[in-house]
C-alpha atoms as a printed R data frame, in Angstrom:
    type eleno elety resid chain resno       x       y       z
1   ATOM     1    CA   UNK     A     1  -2.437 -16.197  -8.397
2   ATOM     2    CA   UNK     A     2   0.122 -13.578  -8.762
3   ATOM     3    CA   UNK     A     3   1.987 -12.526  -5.686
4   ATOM     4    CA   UNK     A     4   4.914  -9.639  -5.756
5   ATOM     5    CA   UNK     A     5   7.110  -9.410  -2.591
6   ATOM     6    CA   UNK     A     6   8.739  -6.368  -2.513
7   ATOM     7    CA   UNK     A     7  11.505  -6.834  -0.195
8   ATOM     8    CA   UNK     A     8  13.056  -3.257   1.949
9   ATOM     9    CA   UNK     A     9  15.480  -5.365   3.504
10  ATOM    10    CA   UNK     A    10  19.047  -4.642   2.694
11  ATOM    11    CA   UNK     A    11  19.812  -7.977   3.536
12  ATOM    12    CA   UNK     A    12  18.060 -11.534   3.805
13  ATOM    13    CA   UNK     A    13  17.863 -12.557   7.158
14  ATOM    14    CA   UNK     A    14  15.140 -12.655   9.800
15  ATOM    15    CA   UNK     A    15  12.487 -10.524   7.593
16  ATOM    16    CA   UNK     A    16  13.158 -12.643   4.576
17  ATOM    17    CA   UNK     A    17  13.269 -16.425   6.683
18  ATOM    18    CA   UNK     A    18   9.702 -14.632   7.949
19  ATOM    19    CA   UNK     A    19   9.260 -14.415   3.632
20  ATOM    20    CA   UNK     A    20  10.640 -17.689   2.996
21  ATOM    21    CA   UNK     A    21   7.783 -19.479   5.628
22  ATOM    22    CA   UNK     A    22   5.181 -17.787   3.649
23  ATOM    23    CA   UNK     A    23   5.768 -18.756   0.345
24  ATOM    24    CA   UNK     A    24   5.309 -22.585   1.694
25  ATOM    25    CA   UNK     A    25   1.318 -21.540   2.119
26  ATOM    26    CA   UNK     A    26   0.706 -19.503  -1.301
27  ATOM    27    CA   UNK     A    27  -1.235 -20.909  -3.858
28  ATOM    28    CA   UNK     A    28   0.591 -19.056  -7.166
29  ATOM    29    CA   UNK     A    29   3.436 -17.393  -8.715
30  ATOM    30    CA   UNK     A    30   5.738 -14.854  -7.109
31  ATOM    31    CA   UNK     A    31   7.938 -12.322  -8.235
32  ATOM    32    CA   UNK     A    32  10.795 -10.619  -5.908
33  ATOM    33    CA   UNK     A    33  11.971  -6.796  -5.970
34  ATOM    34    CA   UNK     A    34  15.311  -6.463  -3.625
35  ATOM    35    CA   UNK     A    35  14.804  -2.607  -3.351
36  ATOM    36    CA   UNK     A    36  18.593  -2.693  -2.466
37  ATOM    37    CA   UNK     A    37  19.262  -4.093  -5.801
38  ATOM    38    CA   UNK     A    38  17.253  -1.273  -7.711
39  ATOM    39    CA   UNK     A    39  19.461   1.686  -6.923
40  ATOM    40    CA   UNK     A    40  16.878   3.735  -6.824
41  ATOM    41    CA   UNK     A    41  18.597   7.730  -6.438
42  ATOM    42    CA   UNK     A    42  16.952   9.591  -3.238
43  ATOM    43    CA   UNK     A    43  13.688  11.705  -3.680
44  ATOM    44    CA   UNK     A    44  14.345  15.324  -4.079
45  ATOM    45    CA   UNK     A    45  10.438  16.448  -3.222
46  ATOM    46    CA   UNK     A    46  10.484  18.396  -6.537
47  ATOM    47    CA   UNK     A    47   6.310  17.119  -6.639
48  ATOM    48    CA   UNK     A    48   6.526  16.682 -10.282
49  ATOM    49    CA   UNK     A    49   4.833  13.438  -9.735
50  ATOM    50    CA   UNK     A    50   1.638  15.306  -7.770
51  ATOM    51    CA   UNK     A    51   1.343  18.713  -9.797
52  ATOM    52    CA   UNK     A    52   2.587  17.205 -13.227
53  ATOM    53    CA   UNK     A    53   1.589  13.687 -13.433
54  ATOM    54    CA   UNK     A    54   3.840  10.405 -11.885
55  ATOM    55    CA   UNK     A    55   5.560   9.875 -15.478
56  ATOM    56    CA   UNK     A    56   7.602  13.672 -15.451
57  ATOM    57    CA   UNK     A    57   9.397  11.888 -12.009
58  ATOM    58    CA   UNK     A    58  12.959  11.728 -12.604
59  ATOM    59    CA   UNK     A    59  13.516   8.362 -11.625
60  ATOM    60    CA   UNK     A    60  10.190   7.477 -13.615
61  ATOM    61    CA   UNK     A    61  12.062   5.151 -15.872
62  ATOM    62    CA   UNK     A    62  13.360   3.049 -12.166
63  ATOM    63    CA   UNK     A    63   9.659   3.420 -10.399
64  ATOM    64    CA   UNK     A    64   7.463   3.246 -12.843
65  ATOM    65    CA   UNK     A    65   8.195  -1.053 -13.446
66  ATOM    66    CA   UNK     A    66   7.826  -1.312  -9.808
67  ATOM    67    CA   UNK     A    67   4.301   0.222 -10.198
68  ATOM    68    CA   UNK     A    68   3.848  -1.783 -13.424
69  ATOM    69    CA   UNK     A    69   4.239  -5.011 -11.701
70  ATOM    70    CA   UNK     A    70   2.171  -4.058  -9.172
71  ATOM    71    CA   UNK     A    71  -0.830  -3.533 -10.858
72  ATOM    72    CA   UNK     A    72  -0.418  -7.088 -12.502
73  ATOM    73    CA   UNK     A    73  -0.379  -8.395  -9.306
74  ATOM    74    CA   UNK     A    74  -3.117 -10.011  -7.357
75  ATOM    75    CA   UNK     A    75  -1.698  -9.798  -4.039
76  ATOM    76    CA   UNK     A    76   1.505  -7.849  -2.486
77  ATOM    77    CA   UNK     A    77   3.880  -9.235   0.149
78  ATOM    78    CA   UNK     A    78   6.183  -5.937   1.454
79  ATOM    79    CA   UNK     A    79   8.878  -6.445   3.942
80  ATOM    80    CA   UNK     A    80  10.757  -4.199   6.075
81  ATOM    81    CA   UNK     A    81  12.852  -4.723   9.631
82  ATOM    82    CA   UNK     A    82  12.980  -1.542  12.046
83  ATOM    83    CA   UNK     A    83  15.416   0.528  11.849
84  ATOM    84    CA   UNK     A    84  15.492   3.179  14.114
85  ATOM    85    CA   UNK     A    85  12.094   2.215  15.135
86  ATOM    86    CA   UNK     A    86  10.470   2.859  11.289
87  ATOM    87    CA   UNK     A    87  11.167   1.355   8.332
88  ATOM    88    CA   UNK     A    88  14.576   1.113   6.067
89  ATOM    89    CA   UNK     A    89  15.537   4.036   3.843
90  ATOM    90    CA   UNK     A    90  15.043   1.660   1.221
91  ATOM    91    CA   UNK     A    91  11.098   1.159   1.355
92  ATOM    92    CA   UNK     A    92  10.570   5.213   2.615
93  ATOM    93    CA   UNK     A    93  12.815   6.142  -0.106
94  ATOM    94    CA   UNK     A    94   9.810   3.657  -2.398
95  ATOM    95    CA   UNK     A    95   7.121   5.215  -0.700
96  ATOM    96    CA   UNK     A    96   8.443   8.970  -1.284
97  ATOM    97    CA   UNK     A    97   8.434   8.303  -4.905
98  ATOM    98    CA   UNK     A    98   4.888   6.697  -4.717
99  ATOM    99    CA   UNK     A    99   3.263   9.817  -2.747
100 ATOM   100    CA   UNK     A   100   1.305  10.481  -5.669
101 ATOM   101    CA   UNK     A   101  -1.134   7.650  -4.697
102 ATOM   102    CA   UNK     A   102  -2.096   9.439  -1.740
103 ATOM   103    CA   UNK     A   103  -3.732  12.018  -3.827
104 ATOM   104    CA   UNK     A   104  -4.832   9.410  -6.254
105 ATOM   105    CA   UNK     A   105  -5.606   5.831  -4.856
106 ATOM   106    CA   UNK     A   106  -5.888   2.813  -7.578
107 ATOM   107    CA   UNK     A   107  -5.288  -0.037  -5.952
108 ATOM   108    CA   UNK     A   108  -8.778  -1.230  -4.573
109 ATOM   109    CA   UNK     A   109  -8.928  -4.498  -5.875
110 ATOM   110    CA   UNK     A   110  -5.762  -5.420  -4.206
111 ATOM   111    CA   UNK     A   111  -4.818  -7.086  -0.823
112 ATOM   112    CA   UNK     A   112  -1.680  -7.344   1.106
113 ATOM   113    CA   UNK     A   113   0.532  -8.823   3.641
114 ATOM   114    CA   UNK     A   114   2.724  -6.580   5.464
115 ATOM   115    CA   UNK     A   115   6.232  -8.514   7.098
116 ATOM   116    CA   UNK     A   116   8.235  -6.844  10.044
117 ATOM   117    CA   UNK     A   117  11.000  -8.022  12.102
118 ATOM   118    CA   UNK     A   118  12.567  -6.225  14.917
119 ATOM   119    CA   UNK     A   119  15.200  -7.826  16.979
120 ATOM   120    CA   UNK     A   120  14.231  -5.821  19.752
121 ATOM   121    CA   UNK     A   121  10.655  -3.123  19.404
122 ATOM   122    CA   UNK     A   122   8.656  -0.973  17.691
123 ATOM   123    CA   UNK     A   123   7.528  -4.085  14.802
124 ATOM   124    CA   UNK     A   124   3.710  -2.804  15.586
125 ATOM   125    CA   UNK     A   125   4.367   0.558  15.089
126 ATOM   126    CA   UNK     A   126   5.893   0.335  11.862
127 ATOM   127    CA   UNK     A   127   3.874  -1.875  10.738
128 ATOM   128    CA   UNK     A   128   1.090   0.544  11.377
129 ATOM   129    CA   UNK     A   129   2.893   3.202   9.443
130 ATOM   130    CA   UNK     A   130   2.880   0.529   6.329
131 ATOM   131    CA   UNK     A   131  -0.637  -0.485   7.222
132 ATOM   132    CA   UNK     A   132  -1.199   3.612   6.759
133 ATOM   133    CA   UNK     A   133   0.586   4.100   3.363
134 ATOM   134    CA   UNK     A   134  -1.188   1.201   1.878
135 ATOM   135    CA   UNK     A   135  -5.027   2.085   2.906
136 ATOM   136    CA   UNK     A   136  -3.982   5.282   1.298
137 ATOM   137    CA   UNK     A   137  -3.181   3.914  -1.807
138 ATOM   138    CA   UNK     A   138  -6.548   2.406  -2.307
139 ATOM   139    CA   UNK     A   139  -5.659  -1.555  -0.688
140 ATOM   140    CA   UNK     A   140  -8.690  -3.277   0.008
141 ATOM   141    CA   UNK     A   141  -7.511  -5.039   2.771
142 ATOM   142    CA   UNK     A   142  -4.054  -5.753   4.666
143 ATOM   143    CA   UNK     A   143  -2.794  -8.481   6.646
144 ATOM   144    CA   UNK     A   144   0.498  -7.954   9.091
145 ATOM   145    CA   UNK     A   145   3.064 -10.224  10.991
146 ATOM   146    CA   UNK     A   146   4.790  -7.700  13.281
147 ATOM   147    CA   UNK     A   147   7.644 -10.449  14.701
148 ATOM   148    CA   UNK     A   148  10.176  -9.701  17.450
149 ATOM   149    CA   UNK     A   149  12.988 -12.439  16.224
150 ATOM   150    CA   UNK     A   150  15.871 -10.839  18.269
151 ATOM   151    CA   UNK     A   151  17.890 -13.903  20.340
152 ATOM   152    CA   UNK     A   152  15.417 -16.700  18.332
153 ATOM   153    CA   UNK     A   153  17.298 -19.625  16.591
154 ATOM   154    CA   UNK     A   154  14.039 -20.992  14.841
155 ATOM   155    CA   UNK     A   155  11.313 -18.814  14.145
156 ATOM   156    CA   UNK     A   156   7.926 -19.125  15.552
157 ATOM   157    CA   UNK     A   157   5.609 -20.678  12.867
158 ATOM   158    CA   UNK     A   158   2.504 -20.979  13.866
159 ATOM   159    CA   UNK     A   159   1.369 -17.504  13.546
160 ATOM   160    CA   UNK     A   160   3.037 -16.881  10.249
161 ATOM   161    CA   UNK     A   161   1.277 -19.817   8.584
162 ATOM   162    CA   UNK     A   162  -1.718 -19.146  10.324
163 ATOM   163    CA   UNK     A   163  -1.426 -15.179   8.605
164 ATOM   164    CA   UNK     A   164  -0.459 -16.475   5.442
165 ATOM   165    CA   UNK     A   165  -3.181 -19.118   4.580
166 ATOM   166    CA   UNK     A   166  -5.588 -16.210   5.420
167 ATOM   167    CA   UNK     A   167  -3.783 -13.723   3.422
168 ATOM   168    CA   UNK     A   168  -3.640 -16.644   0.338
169 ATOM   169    CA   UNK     A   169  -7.322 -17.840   0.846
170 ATOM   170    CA   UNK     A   170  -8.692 -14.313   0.557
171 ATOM   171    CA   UNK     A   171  -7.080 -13.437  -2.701
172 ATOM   172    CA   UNK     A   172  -7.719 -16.254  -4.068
173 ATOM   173    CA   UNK     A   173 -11.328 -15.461  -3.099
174 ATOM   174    CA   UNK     A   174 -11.232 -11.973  -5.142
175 ATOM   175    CA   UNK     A   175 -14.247 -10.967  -2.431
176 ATOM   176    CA   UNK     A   176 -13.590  -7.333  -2.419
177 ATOM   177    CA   UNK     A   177 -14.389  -6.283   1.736
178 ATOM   178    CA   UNK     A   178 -16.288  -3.028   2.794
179 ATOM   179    CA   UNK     A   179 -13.900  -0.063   3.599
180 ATOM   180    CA   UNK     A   180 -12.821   1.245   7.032
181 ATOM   181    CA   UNK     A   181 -15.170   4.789   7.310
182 ATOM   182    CA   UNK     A   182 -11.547   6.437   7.591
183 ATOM   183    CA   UNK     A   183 -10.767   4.961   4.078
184 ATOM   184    CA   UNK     A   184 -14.558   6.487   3.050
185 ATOM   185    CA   UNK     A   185 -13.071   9.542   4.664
186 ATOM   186    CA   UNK     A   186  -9.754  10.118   2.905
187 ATOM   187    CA   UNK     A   187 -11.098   9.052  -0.674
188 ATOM   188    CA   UNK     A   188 -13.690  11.750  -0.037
189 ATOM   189    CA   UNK     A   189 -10.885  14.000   1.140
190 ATOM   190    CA   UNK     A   190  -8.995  13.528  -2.514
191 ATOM   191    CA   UNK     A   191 -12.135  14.236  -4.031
192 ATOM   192    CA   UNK     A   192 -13.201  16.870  -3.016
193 ATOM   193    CA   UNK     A   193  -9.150  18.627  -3.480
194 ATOM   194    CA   UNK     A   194  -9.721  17.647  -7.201
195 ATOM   195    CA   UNK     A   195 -13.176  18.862  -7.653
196 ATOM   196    CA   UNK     A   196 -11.804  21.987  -5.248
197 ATOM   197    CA   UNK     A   197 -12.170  25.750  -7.474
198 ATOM   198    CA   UNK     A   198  -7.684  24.972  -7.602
199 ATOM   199    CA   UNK     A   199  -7.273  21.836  -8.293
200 ATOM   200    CA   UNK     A   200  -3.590  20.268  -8.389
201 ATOM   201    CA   UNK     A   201  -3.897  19.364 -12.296
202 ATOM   202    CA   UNK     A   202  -3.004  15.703 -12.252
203 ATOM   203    CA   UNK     A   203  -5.174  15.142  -9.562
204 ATOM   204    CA   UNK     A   204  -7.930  16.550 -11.376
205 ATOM   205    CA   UNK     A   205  -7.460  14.756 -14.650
206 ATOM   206    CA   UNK     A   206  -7.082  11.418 -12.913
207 ATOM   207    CA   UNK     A   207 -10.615  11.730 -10.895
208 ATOM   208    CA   UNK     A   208 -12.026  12.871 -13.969
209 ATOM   209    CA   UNK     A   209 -10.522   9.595 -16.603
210 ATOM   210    CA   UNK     A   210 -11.509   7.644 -13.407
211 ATOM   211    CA   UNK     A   211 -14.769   8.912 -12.901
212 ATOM   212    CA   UNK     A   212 -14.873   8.915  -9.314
213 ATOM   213    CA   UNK     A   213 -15.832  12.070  -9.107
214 ATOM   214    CA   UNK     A   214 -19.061  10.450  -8.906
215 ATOM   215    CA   UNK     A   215 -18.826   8.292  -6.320
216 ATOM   216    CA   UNK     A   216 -18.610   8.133  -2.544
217 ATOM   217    CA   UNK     A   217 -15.844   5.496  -3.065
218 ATOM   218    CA   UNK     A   218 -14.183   3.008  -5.511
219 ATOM   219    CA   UNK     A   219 -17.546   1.682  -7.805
220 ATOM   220    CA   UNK     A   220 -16.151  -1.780  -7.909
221 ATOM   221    CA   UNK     A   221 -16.751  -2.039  -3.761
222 ATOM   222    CA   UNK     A   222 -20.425  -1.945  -2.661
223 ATOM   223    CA   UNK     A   223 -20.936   0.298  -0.050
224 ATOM   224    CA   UNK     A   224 -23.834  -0.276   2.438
225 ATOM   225    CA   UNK     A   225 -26.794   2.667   2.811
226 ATOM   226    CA   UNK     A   226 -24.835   4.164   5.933
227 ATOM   227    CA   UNK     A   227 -21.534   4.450   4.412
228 ATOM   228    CA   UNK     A   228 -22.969   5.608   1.551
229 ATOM   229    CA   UNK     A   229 -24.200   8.452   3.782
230 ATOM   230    CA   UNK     A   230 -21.496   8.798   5.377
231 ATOM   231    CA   UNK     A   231 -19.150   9.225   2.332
232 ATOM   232    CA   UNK     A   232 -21.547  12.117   0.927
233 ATOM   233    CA   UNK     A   233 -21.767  13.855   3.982
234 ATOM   234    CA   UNK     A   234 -18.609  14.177   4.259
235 ATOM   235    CA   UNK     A   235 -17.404  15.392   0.624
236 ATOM   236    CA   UNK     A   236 -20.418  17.960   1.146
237 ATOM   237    CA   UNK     A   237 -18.288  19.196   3.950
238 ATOM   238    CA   UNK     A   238 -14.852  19.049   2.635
239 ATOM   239    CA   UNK     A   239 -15.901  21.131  -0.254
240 ATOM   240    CA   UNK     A   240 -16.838  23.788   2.185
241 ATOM   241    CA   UNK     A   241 -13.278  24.232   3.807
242 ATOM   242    CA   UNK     A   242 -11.393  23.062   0.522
């Protein structure tokens, strides 16, 4: 197994002793990305990458090897403490340049494990928000450790082994789980924007090469009869209002 951690920590302390306990219960390589060591410039929302394509991004040349190893990956560990009760300015500033994926998921076969220290609140929230971004990039399923370490001299163990040897077992696994209906939703949602009468033009060439235009969601996860349904019905409705 392949594991990259991509770390939004500008520093390694609490989040990465939380990254440090996991790696005892992987089964596999890893490969780390400090995100403070990339230098990667702010986002300037030109939406090159949405109308145009992800490679006419200005930073493509610094993203685009983050993305790379990402796809060769079998599972993703991403890290971030709170700050200001969301995550670093390291990891938004990544997932500002990744926006694309929102309109144009690929990741389906992939799972993840989501790390996030607080030394005081908000660790569930943001790990929500992370939860979020990666369900819209296509991940089959996540796993998160939301950890309050504030004040702690040792860190609490149990629970992070306990998340990781589930995390590890399932990849290793390559079972591929049902979506959420609210993943069935959203896929349905990009769908029907690139099937719309004014399509964004990437968008529409990417659901096209893909071909899942012609499905109610990724072909390589079965869907039962009712989600099936579901996804349908609701990509017969979005092409009403879209």
């Amino acid at each position: 197994m392949k594991y990259l951690i991509i770390n939004g920590s500008p520093r390694k302390k609490n989040t990465w002793k939380i990254v440090e306990q996991i790696k005892l219960n992987l089964d596999g390589e890893t490969e780390e990305i400090h995100l403070i060591k990339q230098k990667i410039p702010m986002c300037n929302g030109c939406y090159k990458c949405f109308n145009e394509g992800e490679d006419k991004c200005p930073h493509h040349n610094i993203i685009n090897p983050i993305v790379e190893k990402l796809k060769q990956a079998d599972g993703l560990i991403i890290t971030s403490p709170v700050y200001a009760m969301n995550v670093t300015a390291l990891l938004k500033n990544l997932f500002d340049h990744t926006a694309y994926f929102f309109h144009r998921p690929e990741f389906f076969d992939k799972k993840a494990l989501i790390v996030v220290s607080t030394a005081g609140a908000g660790q569930k929230k943001v790990a929500k928000y992370m939860d979020e971004t990666l369900r819209h990039w296509g991940f089959n399923k996540t796993y998160k450790l939301a950890l309050a370490c504030g004040g702690k001299e040792h860190l609490e163990t149990k629970e992070i082994d306990k998340t990781a040897k589930r995390f590890n077992e399932d990849v290793k696994s390559k079972k591929l789980h049902s979506p959420k209906f609210g993943d069935i939703l959203f896929f349905n949602v990009w769908k029907a924007m690139a099937t719309s009468s004014n399509p964004i033009p990437a968008d529409k060439k990417y659901w096209e090469e893909t071909n899942f235009i012609n499905h109610d969601f990724a072909p390589t996860i079965k869907l039962n009869i009712i989600k099936r349904a579901f996804g349908k019905l609701m990509y017969f409705i979005l092409k009403k209002f879209i």
